[in-house]
C-alpha positions, 0 to 999 in steps of 0.5 A: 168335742161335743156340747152338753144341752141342759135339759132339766135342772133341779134346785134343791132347798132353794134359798129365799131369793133364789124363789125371787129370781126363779119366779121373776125370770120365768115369765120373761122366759116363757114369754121370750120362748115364743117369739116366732108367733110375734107377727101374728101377735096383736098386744091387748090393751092394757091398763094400770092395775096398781093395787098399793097407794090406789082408793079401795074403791077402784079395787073393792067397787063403791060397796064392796061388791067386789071384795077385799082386794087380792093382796089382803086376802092372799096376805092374811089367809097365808098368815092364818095357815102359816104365821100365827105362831111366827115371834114378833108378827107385825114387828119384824121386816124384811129388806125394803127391796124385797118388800118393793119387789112383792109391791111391784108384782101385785101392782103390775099383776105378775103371778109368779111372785105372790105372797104365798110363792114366797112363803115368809110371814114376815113378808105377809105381815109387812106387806099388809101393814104397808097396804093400809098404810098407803090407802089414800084415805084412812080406815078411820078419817079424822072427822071420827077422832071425837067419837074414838075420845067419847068411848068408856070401855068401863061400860059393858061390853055389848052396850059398847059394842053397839055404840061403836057400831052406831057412831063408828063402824056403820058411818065410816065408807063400807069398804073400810068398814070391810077392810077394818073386819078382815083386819081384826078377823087375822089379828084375832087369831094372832092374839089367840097365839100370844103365849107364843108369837109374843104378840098380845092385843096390846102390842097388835094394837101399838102396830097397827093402829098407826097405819089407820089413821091420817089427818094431816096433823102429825101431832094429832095422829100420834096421839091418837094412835097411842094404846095406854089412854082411853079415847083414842084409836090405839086404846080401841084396835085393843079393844076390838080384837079382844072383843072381836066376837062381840062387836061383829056379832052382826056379821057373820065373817064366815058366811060362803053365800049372799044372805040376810039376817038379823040380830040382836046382841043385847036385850032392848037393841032394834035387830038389823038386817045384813048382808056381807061379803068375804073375798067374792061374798058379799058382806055389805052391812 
């Protein structure tokens, strides 16, 4: 008789969970494969790296000079390489084990388990939905909720614009104010697809903007989370994303370098300067 050693072995077209288990034990292999080297091994000190439920500020830094947190981005990059055509984005979830077991990666740091190794945008949707959702605070606080109701979208469009970033945009923290431009930058995108994934700025704006207000007054969220009237933050998310390149004339979101500049997007409006960030760019405004 005789044994057999497996020395390699091959997965064909694995299975979505397949990828899970794979990632999941090939840490705890690789590390276990080691042992002979743990006398000499001297364990760092650690910390939490908790990325869901956390303030932006722990992971962005007071201004953002730290970026848009990794989840967001790995999230939202993968979705505009891979999900804009996906049917139903936003609306669809995967199992809420799957969706624990992506939150406990990011959370505790583990990369063999990202959003991009396990290639669902399904997933990637959900996941970003649920870090909004679980911010401490909202992107938008209550105290704005009268300046959502004071908006006439009948006004014209740069004129609104910079009303919105006067009262709005430019009072609200910096870090939500970044978050809340990476956010409309994908969905932007998404919209641009509707004819095929179905979701216009409508139906974005009715999934999305639920998870950026919280007041504590359930009521008074719903209602303010509702797309058909004006004067709410429903009505705006809409209003943003169909006029995403107006409102952000601004920034510049595709800038690769620290820089400063100024801008004007309507005759009479006093330019102001900027500086930005995009993942490791800064982008303050």
């Amino acid at each position: 008789s005789f044994k057999k050693n497996l020395k390699v072995l091959y997965i064909v077209h694995p299975s979505f969970w397949t990828k899970v288990f794979i990632a999941t034990f090939t840490k705890i292999l690789s590390s276990s494969s080691n042992t002979s080297d743990a006398s000499d091994y001297t364990p760092p000190e650690t910390k939490s790296s908790n990325v869901f439920g956390v303030p932006l500020e722990r992971l962005m830094g007071d201004e953002g000079e730290l970026g848009i947190p990794k989840v967001v981005s790995d999230a939202i990059e993968f979705l505009l390489e891979n999900g804009l055509e996906e049917e139903g984005l936003f609306r669809r979830s995967p199992s809420i084990h799957l969706i624990k077991t992506v939150k406990e990666a990011y959370n505790s740091g583990n990369p063999n388990i990202t959003i991009q190794t396990l290639n669902s945008p399904h997933l990637a949707a959900v996941i970003l939905k649920t870090f909004v959702r679980e911010l401490p605070k909202p992107i938008f606080p209550s105290e704005f909720y009268p300046e959502f109701r004071k908006l006439n979208y009948e006004m014209e469009t740069s004129e609104l614009a910079v009303k919105i970033n006067e009262n709005i945009l430019d009072k609200i923290s910096t870090n939500n104010r970044l978050l809340f431009a990476e956010i409309c930058r994908l969905l932007k995108e998404v919209n641009a697809h509707s004819e095929v994934n179905l979701m216009s700025a409508s139906n974005l704006a009715i999934v999305w903007a639920p998870n950026l207000v919280k007041s504590g007054k359930p009521l008074e969220d719903f209602e303010m989370a509702t797309v058909a009237p004006e004067g709410t933050v429903g009505a705006f998310v809409r209003w943003a994303i169909e006029n995403y390149d107006i409102l952000f004339a601004f920034h510049n979101l595709t800038a690769t370098t620290s820089i400063t500049e100024s801008y004007s997007i309507s005759e009479g409006v006093k330019p102001r300067s900027v500086i930005y960030r995009s993942n490791n760019i800064k982008r303050n405004w």
